[in-house]
C-alpha positions as CSV (number, residue, x, y, z in Angstrom):
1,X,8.1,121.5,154.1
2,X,8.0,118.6,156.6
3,X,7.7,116.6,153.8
4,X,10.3,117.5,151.4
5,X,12.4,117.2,153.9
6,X,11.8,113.6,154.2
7,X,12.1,112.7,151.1
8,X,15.6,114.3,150.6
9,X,16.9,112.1,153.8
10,X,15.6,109.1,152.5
11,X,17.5,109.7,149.3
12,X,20.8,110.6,151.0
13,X,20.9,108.1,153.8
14,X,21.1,104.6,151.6
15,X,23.4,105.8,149.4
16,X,25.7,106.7,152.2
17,X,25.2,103.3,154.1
18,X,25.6,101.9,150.5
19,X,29.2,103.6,150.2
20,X,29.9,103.0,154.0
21,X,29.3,99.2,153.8
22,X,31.1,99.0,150.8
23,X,34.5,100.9,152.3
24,X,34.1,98.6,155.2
25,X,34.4,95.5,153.2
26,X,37.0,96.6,151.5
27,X,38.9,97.4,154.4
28,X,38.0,94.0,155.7
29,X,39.5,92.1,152.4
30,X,43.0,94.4,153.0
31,X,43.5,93.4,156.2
32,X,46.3,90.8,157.5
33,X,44.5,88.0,155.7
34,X,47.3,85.5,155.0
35,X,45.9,82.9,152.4
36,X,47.5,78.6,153.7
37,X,47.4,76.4,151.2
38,X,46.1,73.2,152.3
39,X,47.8,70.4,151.3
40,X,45.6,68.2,149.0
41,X,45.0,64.9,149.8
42,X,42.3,63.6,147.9
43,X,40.3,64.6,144.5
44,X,37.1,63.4,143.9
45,X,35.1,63.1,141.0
46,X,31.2,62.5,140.7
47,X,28.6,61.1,137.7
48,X,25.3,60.6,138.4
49,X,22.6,59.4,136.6
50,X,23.9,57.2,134.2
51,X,21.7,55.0,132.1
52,X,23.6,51.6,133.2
53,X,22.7,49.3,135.9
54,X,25.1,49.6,139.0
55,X,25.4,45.6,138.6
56,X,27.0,46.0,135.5
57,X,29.1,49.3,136.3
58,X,30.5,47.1,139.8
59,X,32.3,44.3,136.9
60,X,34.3,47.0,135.8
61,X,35.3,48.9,139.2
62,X,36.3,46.4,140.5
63,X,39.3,45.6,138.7
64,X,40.7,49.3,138.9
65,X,40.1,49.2,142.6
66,X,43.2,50.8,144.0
67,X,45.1,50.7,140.5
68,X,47.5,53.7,139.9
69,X,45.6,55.9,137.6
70,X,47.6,55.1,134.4
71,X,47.1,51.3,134.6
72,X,43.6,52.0,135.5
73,X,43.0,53.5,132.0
74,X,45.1,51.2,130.1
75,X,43.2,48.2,131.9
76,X,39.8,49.8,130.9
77,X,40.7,50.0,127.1
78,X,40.8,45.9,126.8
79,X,37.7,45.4,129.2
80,X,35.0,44.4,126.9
81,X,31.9,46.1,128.7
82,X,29.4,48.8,127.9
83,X,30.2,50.3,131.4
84,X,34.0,51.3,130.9
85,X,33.1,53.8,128.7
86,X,31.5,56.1,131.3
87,X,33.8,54.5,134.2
88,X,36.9,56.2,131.6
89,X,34.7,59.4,131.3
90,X,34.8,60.1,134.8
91,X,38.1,58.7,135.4
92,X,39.6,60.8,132.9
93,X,37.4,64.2,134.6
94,X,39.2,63.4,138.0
95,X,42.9,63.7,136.6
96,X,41.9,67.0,134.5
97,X,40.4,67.9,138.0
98,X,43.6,67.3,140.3
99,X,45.9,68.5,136.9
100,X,44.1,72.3,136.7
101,X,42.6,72.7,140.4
102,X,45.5,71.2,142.5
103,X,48.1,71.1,139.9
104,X,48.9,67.6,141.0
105,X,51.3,65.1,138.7
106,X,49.6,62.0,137.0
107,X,51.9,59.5,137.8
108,X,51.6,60.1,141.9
109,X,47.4,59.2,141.7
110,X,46.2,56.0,142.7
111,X,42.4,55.1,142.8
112,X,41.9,55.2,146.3
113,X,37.8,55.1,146.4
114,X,35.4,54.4,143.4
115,X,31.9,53.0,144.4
116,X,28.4,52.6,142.1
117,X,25.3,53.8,144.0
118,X,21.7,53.1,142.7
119,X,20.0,55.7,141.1
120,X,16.7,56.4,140.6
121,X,15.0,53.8,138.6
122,X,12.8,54.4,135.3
123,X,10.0,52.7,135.4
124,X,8.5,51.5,132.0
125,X,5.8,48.6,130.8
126,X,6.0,46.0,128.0
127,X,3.0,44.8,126.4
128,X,2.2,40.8,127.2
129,X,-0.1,38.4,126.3
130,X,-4.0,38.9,127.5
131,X,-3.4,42.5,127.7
132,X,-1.2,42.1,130.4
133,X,1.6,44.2,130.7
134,X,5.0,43.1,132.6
135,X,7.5,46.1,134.4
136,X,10.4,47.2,133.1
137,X,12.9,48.7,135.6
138,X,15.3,51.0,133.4
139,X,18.2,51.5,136.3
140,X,20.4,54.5,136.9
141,X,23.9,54.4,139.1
142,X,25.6,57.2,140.6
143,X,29.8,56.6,140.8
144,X,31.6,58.3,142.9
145,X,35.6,58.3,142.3
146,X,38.2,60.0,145.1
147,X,41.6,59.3,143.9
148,X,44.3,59.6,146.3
149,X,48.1,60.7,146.2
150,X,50.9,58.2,146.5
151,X,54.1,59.3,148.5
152,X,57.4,58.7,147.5
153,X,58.3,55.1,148.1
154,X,62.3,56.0,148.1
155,X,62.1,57.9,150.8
156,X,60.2,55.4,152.9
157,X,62.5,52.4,152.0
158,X,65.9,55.0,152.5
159,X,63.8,54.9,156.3
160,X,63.2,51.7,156.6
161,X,67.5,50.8,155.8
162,X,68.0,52.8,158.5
163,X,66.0,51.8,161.5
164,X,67.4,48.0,160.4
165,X,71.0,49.3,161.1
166,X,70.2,50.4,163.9
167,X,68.9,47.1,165.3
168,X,72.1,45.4,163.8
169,X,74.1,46.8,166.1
170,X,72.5,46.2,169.2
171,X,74.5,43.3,170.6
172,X,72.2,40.5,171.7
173,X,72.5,38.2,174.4
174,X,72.7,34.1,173.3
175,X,70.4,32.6,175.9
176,X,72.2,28.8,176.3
177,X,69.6,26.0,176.0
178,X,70.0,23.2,178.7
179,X,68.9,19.7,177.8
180,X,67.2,17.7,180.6
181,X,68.1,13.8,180.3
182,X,64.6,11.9,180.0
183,X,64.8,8.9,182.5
184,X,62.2,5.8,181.6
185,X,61.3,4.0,183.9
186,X,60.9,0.3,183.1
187,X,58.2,-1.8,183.1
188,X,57.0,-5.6,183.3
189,X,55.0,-6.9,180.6
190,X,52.1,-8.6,181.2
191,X,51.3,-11.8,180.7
192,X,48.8,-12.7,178.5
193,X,46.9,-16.3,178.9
């Protein structure tokens, strides 16, 4: 009998901590939890591994280095180099990101941060002369890509205006310059024999 009854309260007792945890949590979720919206900042993109040396990926970065993101990809469509075409990829993955996660505009982006990090490198052997063989180092980059948001510039100028009116009408005091009179004094000349 001992037994059995065992048995039976093992059965009932986790389903009822089951059912009791669960009520808990949802009374946990339906409490006063008010949801903030950070505002977003920054929206970063990542691509790692690629099969191109970060030597070659740094040519092209650098001339879309803090480019709004619209020029950026219209100045990556007449570089001629093998790494713009995964530099676009990843480019183009960071607008989709801030367009569907933060439902940011495309013209306010700017290309705040985009830097190519080593990899790891592939190492491979080519067949020489004297059965030597000489090393092949395959690199790989990692670029990372944080675009940032630009403010409206209108407002900041409309600011600016403002503060300089301000300053305009502050009378200033003319400060009168006094000349001093410069008195030479004379001297003989020498002599010479």
């Amino acid at each position: 009998m001992k037994k059995e009854a065992k048995k039976t309260d093992k059965k009932l007792d986790p389903v009822k901590k089951v059912d009791l945890l669960a009520e808990e949590k949802k009374v946990d979720k339906k409490k006063d939890k008010v949801v903030v919206k950070k505002e977003v900042t920054e929206v970063k993109a990542k691509a790692r591994y690629l099969r191109v040396s970060p030597k070659k990926v740094m040519l092209v970065i650098g001339v879309i280095r803090g480019m709004k993101v619209d020029k950026a990809l219209d100045q990556l469509l007449f570089i001629n180099k093998g790494a713009t075409k995964p530099v676009t990829k990843l480019l183009n993955s960071a607008i989709a990101n801030a367009k569907h996660n933060f439902e940011l505009d495309e013209n306010d982006l700017y290309i705040k941060h985009i830097v190519a990090n080593q990899g790891p490198t592939l190492h491979r052997w080519k067949p020489a002369a004297f059965g030597r063989a000489h090393p092949i180092r395959k690199r790989t980059t990692h670029l990372e890509l944080i675009l940032g948001i630009k403010k409206d510039e209108k407002v900041e100028e409309v600011k600016k205006d403002v503060k300089t009116e301000v300053k305009k009408d502050v009378k200033k005091k003319k400060k009168v310059a006094t000349k001093k009179k410069v008195v030479k004094k004379e001297t003989k000349k020498k002599d010479i024999i």
